[in-house]
KOLMI-403676 format. One record per residue (C-alpha): residue number from 1; residue in three letters; x, y, z. Coordinates in Angstrom, 1 decimal, decimal comma, m for minus. Example, Ala and Ser with C-alpha at 12.3 -4.5 7.8 and 13.67 -1.06 7.14 Angstrom:
<rec><resi>1</resi><resn>ALA</resn><u>12,3</u><v>m4,5</v><w>7,8</w></rec>
<rec><resi>2</resi><resn>SER</resn><u>13,7</u><v>m1,1</v><w>7,1</w></rec>
//
This chain:
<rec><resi>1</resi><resn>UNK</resn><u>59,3</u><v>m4,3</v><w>332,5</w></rec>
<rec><resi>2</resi><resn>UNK</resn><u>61,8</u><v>m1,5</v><w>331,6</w></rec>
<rec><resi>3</resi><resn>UNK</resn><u>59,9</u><v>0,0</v><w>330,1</w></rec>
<rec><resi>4</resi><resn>UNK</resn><u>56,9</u><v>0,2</v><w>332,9</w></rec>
<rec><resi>5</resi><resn>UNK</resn><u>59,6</u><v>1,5</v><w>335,5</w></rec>
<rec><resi>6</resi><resn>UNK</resn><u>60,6</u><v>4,1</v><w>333,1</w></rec>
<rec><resi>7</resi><resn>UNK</resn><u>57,1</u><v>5,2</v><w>332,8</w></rec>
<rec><resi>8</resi><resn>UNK</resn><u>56,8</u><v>5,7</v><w>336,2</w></rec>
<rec><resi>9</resi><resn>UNK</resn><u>60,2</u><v>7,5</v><w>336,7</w></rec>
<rec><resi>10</resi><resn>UNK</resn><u>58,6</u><v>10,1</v><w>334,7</w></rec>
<rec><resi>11</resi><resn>UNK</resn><u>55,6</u><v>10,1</v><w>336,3</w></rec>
<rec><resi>12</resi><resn>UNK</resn><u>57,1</u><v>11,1</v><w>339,4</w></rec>
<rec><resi>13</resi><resn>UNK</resn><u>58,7</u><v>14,3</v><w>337,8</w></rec>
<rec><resi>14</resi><resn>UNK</resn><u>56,4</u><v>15,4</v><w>336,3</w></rec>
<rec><resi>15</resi><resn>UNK</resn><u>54,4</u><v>15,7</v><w>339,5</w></rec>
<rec><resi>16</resi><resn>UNK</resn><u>57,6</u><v>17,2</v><w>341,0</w></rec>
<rec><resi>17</resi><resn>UNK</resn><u>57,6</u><v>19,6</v><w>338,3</w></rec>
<rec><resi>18</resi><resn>UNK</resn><u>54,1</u><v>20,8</v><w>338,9</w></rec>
<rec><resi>19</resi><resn>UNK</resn><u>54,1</u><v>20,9</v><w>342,4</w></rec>
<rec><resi>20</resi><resn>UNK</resn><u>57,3</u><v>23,3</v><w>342,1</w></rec>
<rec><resi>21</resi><resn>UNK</resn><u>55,5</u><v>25,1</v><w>339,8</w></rec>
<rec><resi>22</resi><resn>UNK</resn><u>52,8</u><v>25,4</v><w>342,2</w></rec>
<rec><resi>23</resi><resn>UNK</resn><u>54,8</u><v>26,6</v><w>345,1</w></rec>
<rec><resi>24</resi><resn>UNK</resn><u>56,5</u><v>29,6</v><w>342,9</w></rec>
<rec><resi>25</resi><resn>UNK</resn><u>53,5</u><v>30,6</v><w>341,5</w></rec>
<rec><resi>26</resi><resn>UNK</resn><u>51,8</u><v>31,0</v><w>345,3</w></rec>
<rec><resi>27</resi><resn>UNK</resn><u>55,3</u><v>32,8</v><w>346,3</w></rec>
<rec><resi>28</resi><resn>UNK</resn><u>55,5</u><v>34,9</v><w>343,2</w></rec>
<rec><resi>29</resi><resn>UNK</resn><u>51,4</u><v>35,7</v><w>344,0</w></rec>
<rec><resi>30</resi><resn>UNK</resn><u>52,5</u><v>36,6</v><w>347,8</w></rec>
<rec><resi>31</resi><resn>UNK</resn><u>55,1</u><v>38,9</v><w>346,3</w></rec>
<rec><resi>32</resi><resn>UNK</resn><u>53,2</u><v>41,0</v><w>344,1</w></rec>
<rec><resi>33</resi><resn>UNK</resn><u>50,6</u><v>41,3</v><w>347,2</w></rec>
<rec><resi>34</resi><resn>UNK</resn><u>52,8</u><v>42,2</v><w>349,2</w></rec>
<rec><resi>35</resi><resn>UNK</resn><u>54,2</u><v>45,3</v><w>347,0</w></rec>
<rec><resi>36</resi><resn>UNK</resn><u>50,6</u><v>46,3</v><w>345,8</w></rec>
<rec><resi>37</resi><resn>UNK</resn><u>49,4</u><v>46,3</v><w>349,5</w></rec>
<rec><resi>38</resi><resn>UNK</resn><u>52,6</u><v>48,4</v><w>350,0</w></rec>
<rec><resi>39</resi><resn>UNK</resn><u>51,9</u><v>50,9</v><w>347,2</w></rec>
<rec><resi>40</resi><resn>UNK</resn><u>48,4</u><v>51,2</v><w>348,5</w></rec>
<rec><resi>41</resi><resn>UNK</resn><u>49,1</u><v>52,3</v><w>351,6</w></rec>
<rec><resi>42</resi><resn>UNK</resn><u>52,2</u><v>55,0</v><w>350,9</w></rec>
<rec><resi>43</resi><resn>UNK</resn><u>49,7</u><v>56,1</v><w>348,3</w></rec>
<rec><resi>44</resi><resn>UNK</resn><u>46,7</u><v>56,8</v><w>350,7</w></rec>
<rec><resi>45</resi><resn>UNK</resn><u>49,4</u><v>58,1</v><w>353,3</w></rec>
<rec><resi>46</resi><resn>UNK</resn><u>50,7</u><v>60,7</v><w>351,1</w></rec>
<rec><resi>47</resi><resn>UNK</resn><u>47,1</u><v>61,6</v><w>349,8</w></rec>
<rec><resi>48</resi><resn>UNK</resn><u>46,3</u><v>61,9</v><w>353,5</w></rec>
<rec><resi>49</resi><resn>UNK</resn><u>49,5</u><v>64,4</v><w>353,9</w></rec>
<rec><resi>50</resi><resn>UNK</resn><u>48,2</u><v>66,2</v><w>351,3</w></rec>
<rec><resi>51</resi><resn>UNK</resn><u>45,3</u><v>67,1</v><w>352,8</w></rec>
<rec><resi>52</resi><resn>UNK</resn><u>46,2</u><v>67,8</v><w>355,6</w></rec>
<rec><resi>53</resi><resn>UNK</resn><u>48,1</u><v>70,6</v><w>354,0</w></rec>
<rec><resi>54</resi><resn>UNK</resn><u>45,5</u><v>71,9</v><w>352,1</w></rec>
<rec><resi>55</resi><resn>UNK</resn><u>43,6</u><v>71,5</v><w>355,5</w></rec>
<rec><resi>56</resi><resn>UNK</resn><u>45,6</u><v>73,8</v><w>357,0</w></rec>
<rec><resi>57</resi><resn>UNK</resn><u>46,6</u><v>75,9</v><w>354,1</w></rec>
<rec><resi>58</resi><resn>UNK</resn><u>42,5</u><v>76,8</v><w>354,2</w></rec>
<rec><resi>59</resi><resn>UNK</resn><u>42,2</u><v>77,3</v><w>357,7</w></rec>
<rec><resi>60</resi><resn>UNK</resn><u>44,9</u><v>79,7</v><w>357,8</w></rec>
<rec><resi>61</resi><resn>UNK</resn><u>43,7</u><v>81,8</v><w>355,2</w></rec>
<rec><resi>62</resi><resn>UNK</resn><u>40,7</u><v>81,8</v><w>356,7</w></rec>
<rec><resi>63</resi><resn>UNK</resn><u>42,0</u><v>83,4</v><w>360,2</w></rec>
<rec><resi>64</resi><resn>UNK</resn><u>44,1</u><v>85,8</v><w>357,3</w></rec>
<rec><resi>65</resi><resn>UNK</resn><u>47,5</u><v>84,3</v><w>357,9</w></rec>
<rec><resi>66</resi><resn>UNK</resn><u>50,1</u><v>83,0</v><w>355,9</w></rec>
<rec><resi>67</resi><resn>UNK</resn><u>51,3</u><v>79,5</v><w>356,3</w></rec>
<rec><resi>68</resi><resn>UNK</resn><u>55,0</u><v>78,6</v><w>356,4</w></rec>
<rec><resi>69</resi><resn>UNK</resn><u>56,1</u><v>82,0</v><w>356,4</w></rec>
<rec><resi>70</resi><resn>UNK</resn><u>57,5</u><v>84,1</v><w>359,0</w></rec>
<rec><resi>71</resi><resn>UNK</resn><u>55,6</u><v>87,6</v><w>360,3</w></rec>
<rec><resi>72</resi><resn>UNK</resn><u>57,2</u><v>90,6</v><w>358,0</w></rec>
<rec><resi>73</resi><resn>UNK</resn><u>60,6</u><v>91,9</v><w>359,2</w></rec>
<rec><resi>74</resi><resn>UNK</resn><u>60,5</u><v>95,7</v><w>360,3</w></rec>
<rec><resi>75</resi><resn>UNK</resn><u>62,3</u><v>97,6</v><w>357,7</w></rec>
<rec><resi>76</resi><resn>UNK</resn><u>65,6</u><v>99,6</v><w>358,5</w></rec>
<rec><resi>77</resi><resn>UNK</resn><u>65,3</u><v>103,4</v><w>359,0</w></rec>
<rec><resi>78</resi><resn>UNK</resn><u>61,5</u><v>102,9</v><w>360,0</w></rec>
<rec><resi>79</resi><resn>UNK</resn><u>61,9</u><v>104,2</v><w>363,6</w></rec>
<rec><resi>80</resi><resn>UNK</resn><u>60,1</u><v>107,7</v><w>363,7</w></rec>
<rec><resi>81</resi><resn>UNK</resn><u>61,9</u><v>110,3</v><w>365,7</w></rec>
<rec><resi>82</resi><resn>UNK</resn><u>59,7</u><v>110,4</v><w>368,5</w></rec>
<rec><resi>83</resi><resn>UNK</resn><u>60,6</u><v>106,8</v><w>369,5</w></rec>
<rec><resi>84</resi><resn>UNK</resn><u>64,3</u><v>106,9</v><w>369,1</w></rec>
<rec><resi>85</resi><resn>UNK</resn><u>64,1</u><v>110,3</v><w>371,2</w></rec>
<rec><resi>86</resi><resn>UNK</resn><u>61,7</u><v>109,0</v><w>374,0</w></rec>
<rec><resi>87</resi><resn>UNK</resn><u>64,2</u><v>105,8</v><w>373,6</w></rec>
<rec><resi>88</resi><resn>UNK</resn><u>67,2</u><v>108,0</v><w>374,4</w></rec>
<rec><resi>89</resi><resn>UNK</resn><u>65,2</u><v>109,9</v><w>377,3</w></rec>
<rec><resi>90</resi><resn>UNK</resn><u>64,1</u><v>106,4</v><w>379,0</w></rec>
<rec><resi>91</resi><resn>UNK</resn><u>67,6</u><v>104,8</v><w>379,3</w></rec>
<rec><resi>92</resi><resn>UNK</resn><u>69,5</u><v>108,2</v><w>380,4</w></rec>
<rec><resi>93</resi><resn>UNK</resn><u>71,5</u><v>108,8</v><w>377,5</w></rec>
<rec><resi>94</resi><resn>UNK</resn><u>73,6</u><v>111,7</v><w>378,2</w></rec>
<rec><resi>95</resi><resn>UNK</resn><u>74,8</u><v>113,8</v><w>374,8</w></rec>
<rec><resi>96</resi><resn>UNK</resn><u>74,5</u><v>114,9</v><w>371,5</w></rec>
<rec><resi>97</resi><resn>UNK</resn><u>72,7</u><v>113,0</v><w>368,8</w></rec>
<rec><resi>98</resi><resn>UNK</resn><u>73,0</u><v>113,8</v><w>364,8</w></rec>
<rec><resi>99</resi><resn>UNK</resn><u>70,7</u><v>111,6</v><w>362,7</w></rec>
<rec><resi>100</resi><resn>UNK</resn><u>70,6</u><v>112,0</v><w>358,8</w></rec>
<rec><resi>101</resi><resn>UNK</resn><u>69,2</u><v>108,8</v><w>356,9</w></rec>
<rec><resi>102</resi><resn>UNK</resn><u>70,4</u><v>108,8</v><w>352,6</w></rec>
<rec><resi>103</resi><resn>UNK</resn><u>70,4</u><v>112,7</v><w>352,9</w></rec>
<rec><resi>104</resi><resn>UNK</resn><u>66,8</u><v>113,1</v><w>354,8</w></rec>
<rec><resi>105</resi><resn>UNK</resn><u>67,5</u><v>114,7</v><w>358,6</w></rec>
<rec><resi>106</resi><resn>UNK</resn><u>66,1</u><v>112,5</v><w>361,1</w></rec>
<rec><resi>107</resi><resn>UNK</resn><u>66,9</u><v>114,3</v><w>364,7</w></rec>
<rec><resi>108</resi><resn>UNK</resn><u>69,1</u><v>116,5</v><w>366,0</w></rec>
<rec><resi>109</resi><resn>UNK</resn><u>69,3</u><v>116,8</v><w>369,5</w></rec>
<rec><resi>110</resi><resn>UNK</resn><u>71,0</u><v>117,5</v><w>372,9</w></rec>
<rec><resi>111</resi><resn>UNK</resn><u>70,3</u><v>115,5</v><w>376,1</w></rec>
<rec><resi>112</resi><resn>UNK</resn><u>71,7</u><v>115,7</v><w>379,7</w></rec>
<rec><resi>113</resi><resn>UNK</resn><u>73,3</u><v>118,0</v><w>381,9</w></rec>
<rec><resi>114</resi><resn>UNK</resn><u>76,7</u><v>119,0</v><w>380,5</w></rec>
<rec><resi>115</resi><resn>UNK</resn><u>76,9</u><v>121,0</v><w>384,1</w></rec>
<rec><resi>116</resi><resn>UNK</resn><u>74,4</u><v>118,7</v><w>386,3</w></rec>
<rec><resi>117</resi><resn>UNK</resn><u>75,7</u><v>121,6</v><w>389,5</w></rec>
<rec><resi>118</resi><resn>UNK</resn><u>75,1</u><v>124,3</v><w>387,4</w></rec>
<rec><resi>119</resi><resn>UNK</resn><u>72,0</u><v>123,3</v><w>385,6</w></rec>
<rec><resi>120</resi><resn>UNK</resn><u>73,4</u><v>123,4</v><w>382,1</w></rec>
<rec><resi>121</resi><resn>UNK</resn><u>72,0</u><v>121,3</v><w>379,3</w></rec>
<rec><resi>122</resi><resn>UNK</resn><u>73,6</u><v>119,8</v><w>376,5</w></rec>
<rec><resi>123</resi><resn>UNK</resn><u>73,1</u><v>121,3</v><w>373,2</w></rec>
<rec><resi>124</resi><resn>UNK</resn><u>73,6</u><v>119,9</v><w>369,5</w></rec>
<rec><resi>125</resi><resn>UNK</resn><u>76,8</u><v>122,5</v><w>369,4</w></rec>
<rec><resi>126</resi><resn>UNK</resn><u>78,3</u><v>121,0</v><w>373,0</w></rec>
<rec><resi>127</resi><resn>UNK</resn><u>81,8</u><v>119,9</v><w>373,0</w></rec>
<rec><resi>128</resi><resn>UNK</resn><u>83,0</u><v>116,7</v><w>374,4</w></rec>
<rec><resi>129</resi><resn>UNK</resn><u>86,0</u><v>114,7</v><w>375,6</w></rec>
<rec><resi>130</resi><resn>UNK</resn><u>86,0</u><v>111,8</v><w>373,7</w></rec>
<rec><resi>131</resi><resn>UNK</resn><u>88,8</u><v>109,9</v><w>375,5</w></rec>
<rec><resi>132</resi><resn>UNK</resn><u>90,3</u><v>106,9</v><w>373,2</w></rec>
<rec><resi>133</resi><resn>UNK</resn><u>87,9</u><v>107,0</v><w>370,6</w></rec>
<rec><resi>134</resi><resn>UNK</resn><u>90,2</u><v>108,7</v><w>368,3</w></rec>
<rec><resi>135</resi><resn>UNK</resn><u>93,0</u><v>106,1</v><w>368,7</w></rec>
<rec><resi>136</resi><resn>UNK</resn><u>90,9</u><v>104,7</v><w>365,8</w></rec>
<rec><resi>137</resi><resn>UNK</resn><u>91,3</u><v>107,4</v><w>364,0</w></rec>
<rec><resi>138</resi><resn>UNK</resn><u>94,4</u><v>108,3</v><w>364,8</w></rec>
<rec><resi>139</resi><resn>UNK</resn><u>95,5</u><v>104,6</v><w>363,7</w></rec>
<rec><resi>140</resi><resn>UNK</resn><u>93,4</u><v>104,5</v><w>360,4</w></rec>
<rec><resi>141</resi><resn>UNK</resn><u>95,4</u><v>107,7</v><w>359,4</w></rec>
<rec><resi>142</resi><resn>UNK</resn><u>98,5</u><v>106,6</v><w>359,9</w></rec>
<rec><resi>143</resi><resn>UNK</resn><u>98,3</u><v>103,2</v><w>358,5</w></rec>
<rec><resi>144</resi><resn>UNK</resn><u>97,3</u><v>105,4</v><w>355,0</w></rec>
<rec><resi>145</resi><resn>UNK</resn><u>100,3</u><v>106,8</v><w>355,4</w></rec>
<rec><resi>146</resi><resn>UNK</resn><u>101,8</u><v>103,2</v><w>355,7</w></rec>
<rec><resi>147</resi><resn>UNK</resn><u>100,3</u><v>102,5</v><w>352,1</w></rec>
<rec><resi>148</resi><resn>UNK</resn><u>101,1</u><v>105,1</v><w>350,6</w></rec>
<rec><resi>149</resi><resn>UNK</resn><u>104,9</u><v>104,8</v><w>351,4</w></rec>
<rec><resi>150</resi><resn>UNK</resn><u>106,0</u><v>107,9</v><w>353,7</w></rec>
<rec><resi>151</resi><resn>UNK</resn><u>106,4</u><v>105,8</v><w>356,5</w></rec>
<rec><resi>152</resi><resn>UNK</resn><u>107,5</u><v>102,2</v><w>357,9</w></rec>
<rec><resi>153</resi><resn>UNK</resn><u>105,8</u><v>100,7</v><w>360,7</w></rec>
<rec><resi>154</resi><resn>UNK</resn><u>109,7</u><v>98,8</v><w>361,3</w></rec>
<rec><resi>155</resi><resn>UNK</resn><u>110,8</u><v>102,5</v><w>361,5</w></rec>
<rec><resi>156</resi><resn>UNK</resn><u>112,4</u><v>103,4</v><w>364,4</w></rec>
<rec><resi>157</resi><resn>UNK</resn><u>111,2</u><v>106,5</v><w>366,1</w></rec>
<rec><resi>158</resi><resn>UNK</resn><u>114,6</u><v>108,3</v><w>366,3</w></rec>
<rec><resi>159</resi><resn>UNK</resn><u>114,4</u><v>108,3</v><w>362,4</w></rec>
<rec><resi>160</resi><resn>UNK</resn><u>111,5</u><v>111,1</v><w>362,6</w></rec>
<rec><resi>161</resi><resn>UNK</resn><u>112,2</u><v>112,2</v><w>366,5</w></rec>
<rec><resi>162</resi><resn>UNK</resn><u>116,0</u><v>112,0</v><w>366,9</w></rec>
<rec><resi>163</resi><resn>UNK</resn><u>115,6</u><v>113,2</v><w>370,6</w></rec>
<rec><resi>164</resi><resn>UNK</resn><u>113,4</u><v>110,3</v><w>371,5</w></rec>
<rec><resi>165</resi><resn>UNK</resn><u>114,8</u><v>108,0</v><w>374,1</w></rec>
<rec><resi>166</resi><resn>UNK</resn><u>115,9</u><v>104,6</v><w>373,1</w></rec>
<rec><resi>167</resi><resn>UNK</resn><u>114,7</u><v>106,1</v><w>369,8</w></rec>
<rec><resi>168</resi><resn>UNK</resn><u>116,7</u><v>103,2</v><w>367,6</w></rec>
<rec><resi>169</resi><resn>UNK</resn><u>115,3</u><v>99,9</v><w>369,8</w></rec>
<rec><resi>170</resi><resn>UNK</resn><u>111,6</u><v>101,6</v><w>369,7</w></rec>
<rec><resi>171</resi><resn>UNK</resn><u>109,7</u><v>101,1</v><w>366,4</w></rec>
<rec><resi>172</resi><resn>UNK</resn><u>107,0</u><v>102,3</v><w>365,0</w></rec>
<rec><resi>173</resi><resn>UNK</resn><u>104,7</u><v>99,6</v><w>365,7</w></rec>
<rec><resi>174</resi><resn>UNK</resn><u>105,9</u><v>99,3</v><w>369,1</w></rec>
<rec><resi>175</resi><resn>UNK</resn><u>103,4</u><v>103,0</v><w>369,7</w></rec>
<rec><resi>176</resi><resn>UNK</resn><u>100,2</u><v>101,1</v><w>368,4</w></rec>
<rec><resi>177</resi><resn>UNK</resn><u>100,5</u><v>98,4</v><w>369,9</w></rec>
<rec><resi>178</resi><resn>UNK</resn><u>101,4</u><v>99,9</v><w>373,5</w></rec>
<rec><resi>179</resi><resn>UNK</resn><u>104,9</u><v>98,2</v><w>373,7</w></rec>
<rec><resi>180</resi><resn>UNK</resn><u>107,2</u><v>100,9</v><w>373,7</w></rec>
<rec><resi>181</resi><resn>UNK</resn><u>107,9</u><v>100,8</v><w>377,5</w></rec>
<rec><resi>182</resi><resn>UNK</resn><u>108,2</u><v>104,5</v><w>377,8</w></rec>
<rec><resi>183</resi><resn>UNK</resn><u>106,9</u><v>106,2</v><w>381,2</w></rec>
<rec><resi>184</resi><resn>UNK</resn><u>103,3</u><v>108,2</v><w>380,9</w></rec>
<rec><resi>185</resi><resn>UNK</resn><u>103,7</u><v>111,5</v><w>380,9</w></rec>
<rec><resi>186</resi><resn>UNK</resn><u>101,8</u><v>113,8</v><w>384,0</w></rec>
<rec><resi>187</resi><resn>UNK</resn><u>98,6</u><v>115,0</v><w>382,1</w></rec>
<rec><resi>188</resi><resn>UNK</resn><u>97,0</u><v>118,2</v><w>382,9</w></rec>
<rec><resi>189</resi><resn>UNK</resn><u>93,9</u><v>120,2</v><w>381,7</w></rec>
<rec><resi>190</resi><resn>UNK</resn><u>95,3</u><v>122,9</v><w>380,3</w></rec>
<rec><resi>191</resi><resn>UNK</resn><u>95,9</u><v>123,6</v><w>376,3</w></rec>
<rec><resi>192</resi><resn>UNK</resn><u>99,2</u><v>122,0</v><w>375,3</w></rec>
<rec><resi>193</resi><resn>UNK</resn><u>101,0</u><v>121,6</v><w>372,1</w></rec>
<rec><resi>194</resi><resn>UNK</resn><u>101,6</u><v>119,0</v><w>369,8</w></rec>
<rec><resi>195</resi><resn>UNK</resn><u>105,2</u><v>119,8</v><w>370,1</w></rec>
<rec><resi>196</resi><resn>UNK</resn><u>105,2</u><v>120,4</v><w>374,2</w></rec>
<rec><resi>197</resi><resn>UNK</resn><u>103,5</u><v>116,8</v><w>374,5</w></rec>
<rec><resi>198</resi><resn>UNK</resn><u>106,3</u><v>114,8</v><w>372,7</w></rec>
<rec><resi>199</resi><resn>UNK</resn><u>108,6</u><v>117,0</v><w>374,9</w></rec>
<rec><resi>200</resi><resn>UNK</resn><u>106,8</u><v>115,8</v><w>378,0</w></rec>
<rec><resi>201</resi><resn>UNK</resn><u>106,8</u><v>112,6</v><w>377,1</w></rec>
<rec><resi>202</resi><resn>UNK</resn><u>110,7</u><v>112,2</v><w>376,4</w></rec>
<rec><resi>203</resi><resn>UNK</resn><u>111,3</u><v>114,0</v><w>379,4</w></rec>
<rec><resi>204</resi><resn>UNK</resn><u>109,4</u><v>111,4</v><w>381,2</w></rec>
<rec><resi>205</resi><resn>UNK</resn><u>111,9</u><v>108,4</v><w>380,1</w></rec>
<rec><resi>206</resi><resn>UNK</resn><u>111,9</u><v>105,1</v><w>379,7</w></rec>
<rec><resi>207</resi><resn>UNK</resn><u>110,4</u><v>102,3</v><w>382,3</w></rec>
<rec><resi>208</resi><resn>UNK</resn><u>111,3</u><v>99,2</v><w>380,7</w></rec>
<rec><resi>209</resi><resn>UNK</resn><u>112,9</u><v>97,6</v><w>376,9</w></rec>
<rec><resi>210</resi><resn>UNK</resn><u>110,0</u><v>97,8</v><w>373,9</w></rec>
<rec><resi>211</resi><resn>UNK</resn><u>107,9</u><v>94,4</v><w>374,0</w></rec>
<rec><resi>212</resi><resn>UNK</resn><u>105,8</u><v>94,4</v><w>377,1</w></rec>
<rec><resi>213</resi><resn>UNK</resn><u>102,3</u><v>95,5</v><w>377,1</w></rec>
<rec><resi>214</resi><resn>UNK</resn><u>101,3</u><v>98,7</v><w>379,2</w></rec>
<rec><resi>215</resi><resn>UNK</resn><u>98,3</u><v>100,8</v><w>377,7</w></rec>
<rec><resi>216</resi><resn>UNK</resn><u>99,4</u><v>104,6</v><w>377,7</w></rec>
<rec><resi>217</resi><resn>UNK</resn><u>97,8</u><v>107,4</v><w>375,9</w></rec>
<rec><resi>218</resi><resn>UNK</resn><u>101,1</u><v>108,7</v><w>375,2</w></rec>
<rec><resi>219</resi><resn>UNK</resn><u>101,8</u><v>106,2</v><w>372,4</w></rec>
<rec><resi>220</resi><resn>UNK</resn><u>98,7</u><v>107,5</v><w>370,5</w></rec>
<rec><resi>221</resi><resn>UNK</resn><u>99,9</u><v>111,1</v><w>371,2</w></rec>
<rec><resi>222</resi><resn>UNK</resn><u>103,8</u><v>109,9</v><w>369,2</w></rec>
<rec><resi>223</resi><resn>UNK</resn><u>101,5</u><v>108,5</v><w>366,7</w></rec>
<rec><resi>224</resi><resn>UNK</resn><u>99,3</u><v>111,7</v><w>365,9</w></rec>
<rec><resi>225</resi><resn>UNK</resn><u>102,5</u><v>114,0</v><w>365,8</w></rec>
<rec><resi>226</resi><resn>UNK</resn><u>104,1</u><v>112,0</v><w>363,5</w></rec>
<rec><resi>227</resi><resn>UNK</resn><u>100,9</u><v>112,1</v><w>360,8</w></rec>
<rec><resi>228</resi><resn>UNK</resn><u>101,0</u><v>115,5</v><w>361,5</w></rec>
<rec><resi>229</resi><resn>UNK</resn><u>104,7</u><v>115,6</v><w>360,8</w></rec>
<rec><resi>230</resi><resn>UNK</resn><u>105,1</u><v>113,6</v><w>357,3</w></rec>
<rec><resi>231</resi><resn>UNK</resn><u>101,9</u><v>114,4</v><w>356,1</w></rec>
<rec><resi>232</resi><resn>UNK</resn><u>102,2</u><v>117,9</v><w>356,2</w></rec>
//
């Protein structure tokens, strides 16, 4: 009797055991399906990509064009003197103009009235005012003499102008940055000195203490004496 129900215990697990069996055998089955359907179709995608590359690739060399790539840049110093002087004609330019690319002469060439009343042209030998585009200059040469050691820009100016008012609170720096608070000077148009300008300018005085802002040419005009001065 034991013996039977015993039997039949293991019966009954061993049918347990095989349906189990069963059931991850079907979900291992749905799981490589499931991957190889997956493979299938990024495989056949990218093969599609792929052609539609070449696709392209072939149509574009047939209408003689490169794909991906960008048209060809114009190369620097290209511009033929015609079109940078019918350029300079169309929008009004009014002077001189001195081109010379790696040693090869490009244009030279004067445009505008230098006397519109009188009917004068400009020439490549006219003269010009050029107004504040030496305070570049003027700077960049003064600050040489700054590394080279002739000068301090903590310096104040009554160390190279002892005459200079408030010469010990105005420093150097003060004149290229526009600080100094000196009055500006009446300009004329008539030839003046180096030497007469600073004179000018002291004689003018003093509006307010160095620190505030006020744009004079006059500072530039201290600055250019004084390269003149310790440079030699």
């Amino acid at each position: 009797m034991t013996q039977s129900r015993l039997k039949k215990t293991q019966g009954k697990k061993q049918k347990q055991r095989f349906y189990w069996s069963l059931v991850l055998i079907l979900l291992i089955g749905i799981g490589i399906g499931s991957f190889v359907s997956l493979f299938i179709t990024s495989h056949e995608a990218k093969n599609a990509e792929t052609a539609k590359t070449k696709a392209a690739s072939k149509d574009a060399k047939k209408n003689n064009k490169t794909p991906l790539k960008p048209d060809n840049p114009v190369k620097a110093n290209e511009v033929p003197e015609k079109a940078i002087d019918e350029y300079l004609k169309s929008s009004g330019f009014v002077g001189s103009v001195y081109i010379e690319d790696k040693g090869k002469f490009v244009l030279e060439k004067g445009y505008g009235y230098s006397d519109l009343a009188n009917g004068h042209k400009n020439t490549t030998s006219s003269v010009y005012y050029i107004g504040s585009m030496q305070k570049a200059m003027v700077a960049t040469a003064f600050l040489q003499l700054v590394e080279q050691g002739l000068v301090r820009l903590d310096d104040p100016i009554a160390k190279y102008i002892p005459s200079f008012p408030n010469g010990q609170k105005i420093k150097i720096v003060n004149f290229l940055g526009h600080t100094t608070g000196m009055k500006p000077r009446h300009e004329g148009n008539n030839p003046i000195t180096p030497y007469r300008i600073i004179r000018e300018i002291e004689k003018a005085g003093i509006k307010t203490q160095p620190g505030k802002w006020q744009y004079a040419d006059d500072n530039y005009s201290v600055i250019a004496y004084l390269i003149q001065t310790i440079s030699g």
